[in-house]
N, C-alpha and C positions, 0 to 999 in steps of 0.2 A: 504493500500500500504506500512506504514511505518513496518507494521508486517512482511510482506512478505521478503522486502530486509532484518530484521532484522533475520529474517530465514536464508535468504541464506547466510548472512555475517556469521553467528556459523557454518553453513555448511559447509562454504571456510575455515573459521579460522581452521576445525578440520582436513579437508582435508589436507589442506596446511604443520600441523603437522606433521600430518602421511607421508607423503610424505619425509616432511625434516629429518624424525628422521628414519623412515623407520622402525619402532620399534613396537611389537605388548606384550603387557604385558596380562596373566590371571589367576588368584591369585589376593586376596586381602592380604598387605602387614602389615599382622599382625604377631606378633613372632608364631615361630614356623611353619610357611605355606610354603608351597611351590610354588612356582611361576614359569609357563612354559614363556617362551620368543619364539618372532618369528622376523627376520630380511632376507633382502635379501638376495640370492644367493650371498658366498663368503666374508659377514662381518661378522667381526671380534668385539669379544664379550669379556668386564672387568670388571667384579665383584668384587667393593671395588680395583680396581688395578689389580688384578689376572684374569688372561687369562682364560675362562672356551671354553670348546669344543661348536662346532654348525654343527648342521647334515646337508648332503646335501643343503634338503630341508628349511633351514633354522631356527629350532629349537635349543633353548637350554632350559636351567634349573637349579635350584639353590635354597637351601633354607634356611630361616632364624632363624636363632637359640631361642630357646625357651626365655632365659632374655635378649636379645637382647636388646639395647638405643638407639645404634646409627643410623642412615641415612643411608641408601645404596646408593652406588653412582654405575652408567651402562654407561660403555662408550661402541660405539659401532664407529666402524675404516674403513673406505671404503676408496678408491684409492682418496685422495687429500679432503676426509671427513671424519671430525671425533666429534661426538657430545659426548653430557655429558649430563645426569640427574639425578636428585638426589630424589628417594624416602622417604616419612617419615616411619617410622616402628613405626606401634600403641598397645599399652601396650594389653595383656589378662589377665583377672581374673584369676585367678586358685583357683580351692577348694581346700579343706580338706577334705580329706576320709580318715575313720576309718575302720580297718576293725579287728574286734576278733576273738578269736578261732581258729586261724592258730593253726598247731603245733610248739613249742619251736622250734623242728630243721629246720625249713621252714623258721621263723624269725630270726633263727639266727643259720646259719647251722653249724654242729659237724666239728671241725677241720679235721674226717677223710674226709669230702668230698671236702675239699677246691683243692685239686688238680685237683679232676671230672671238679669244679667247672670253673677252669682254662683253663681246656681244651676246654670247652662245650662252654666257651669265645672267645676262639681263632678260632674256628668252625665258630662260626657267625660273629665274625670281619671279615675274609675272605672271607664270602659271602657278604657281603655286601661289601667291598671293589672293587669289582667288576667294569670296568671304560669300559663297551662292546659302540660302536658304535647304539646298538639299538636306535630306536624312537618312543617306544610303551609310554611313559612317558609323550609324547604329545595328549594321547587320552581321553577321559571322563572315570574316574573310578568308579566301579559299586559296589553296598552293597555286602558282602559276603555270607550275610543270609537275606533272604526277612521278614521282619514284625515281626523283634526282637525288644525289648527291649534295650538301653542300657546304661552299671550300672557303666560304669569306663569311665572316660575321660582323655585326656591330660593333664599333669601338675598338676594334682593333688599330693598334698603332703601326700602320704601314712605314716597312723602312725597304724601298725601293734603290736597289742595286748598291745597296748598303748607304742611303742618304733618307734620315728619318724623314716622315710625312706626314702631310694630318691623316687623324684616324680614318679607319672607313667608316665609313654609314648606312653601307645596306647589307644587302645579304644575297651572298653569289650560291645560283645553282648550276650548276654542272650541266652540261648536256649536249648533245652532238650539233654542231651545225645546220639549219633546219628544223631544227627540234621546235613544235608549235606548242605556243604562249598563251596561254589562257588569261581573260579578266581576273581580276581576284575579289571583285567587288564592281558594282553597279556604278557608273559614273559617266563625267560627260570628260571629252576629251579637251582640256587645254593647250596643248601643246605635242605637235606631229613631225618630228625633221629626221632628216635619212644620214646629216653627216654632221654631227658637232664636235669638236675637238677632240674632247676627254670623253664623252657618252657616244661617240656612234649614232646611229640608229637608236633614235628618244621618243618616249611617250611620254606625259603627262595626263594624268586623272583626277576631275574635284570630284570628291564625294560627300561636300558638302562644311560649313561652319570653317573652311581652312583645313580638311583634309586632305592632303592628294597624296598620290605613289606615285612613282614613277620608273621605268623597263628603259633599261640601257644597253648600249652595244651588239645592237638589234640587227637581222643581217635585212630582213623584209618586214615593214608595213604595212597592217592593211585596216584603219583606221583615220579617217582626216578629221581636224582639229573642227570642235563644238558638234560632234559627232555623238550620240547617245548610246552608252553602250552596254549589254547585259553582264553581269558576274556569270563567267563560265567563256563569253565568246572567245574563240581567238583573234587575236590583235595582232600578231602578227610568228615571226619565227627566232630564236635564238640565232646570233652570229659573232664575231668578233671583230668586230666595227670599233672605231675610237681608242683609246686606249685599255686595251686589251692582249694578255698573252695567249689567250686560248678562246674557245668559244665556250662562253656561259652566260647567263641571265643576271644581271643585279638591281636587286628591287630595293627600291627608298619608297621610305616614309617620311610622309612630314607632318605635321600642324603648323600654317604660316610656314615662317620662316625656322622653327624649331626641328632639326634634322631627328626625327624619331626611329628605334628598335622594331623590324616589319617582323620579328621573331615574336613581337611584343602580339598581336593582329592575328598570327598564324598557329598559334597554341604550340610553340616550338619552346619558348622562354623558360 
């Protein structure tokens, strides 16, 4: 008997929670992940103090930066209630990847292409700036390639032909040349180029509030920009376009300008 109320009492306590706080978190709140939020119709949502958007149906999103320390604090504001909580943010290892045999101007490219270079920046900063009302960002994201391999992770600290670099930021799958690219999630297309510096063959995707991914070193295609497109289509094929030593896929994550963990998205984490 003494089990049973001791049951129902964890039951009521969690119930009683959720009711009070009215708050639904999923994501685990490690740097670099991204965390969808869910709240009633009409409340209002502060991230560290800053006001972020919430869809109708009551979704938002938001995510945490790679060397992250501090606490996230989530206020959330309804008519004569207003609560506070404060998450921990828990540390990630990050490796060291080596990788040799780039060519010299890949590691360190010729002055003449620093202007390409600029441009091909400003290209993707503005896809990915993207702030659309969608609420595809709320749904389960799916592998791009089935039964790959994969050879590159987040945060690793790329030391290229033994000359440190900044970290990586996506996450490399393995796979043959050709190899067809699946959606991983519902979005509209920002961003379509066949040759950019460093990425090759580029997509960009909003999925809404300042989500987008983005599919680099693409060898085909087959997707044009402000294009609608389903989770599951193929976008195009695997190649090793741009800077690259082999042919493989590497998917980024972002919020805005915040380079996000797509391991964080894809239940790998």
């Amino acid at each position: 008997m003494k089990k049973i109320l001791s049951i129902l009492l964890v039951i009521f306590t969690v119930d009683s929670q959720f009711f009070s706080y009215a708050l639904e978190l999923k994501g685990s709140f490690y740097q670099g992940n991204l965390i969808v939020g869910k709240v009633k119709s009409k409340t209002k949502v502060y991230i560290d103090g800053q006001k972020i958007k919430v869809t109708d149906q009551g979704f938002f999103v938001f995510g945490i930066t790679k060397d992250r320390k501090n606490d996230i604090s989530i206020e959330t504001e309804q008519i004569n209630t207003n609560k506070k909580i404060i998450k921990k943010v828990y540390k990630k290892k990050y490796l060291i990847q080596k990788i040799n045999g780039l060519p010299k101007k890949q590691v360190t490219p010729p002055k003449k292409f620093y202007e390409r270079i600029k441009s091909d920046n400003k290209l993707i900063s503005k896809a990915r700036s993207v702030d659309s009302n969608f609420n595809y960002f709320s749904k389960k994201f799916i592998l791009p390639i089935d039964n790959s391999i994969i050879t590159g992770v987040y945060g690793s600290q790329r030391i290229l032909n033994g000359i440190p670099k900044s970290p990586h930021y996506g996450l490399d799958f393995a796979a043959n040349e050709g190899t067809e690219v699946k959606a991983m999630l519902d979005g509209v297309v920002t961003l379509s180029e066949n040759d950019l510096y460093y990425t090759g063959g580029t997509i960009i995707f909003d999925h809404g509030h300042g989500v987008s991914t983005l599919y680099m070193h693409m060898k085909d295609i087959y997707v044009n920009k402000n294009e609608n497109i389903k989770q599951g289509d193929i976008i195009g094929t695997v190649g090793k376009t741009g800077r690259a030593t082999g042919p493989h896929l590497d998917v980024r994550l972002n919020w805005f300008d915040i380079k996000l963990d797509p391991a964080s998205v894809l239940s790998l984490d």
